[in-house]
Residue, then its C-alpha position, 0 to 999 in steps of 0.5 A: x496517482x494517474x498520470x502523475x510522473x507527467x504533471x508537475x502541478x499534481x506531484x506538487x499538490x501531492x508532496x505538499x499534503x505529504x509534507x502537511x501530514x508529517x509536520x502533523x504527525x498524521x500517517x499517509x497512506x497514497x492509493x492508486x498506485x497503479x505502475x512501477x512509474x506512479x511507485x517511483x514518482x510517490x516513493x520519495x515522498x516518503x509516505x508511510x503506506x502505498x496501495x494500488x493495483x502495482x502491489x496486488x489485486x482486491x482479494x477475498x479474506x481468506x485469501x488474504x490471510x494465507x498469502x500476508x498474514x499466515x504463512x506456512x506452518x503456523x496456518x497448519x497449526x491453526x487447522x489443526x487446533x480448529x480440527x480437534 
């Protein structure tokens, strides 16, 4: 997503493979995000994920399991079931 809030040729290309996998029922997931610009420029291409460096950093599994996927309470639960 480089530099696509300058170039009208890349949001094109962009938006019509958006548009594409739509009409085909194929999810789309744009990588790369790496500024709120890029975010601003892609978000009304609606696709149906984002990813990139914008929205976080590469992170360890377990790392990843505590700050998204276990908050608070139920990962104590689970330590606690693990512990005996």
């Amino acid at each position: 997503m480089r530099g696509i809030q300058n170039s009208k040729f890349d949001k094109t290309v962009i938006r019509f493979v958006v548009e594409l996998c739509h009409g085909l029922n194929i999810l789309v997931c744009l990588e790369g995000i790496k500024t709120e610009e890029e975010c601003q420029v892609v978000q009304p291409m609606r696709p149906n994920y984002f990813q990139g460096y914008y929205f976080g950093h590469p992170v360890g599994a377990d790392i990843f399991e505590r700050s998204y996927l276990l908050p608070g309470k139920v990962l104590e639960k689970l330590e606690r079931r693990e512990d005996g």
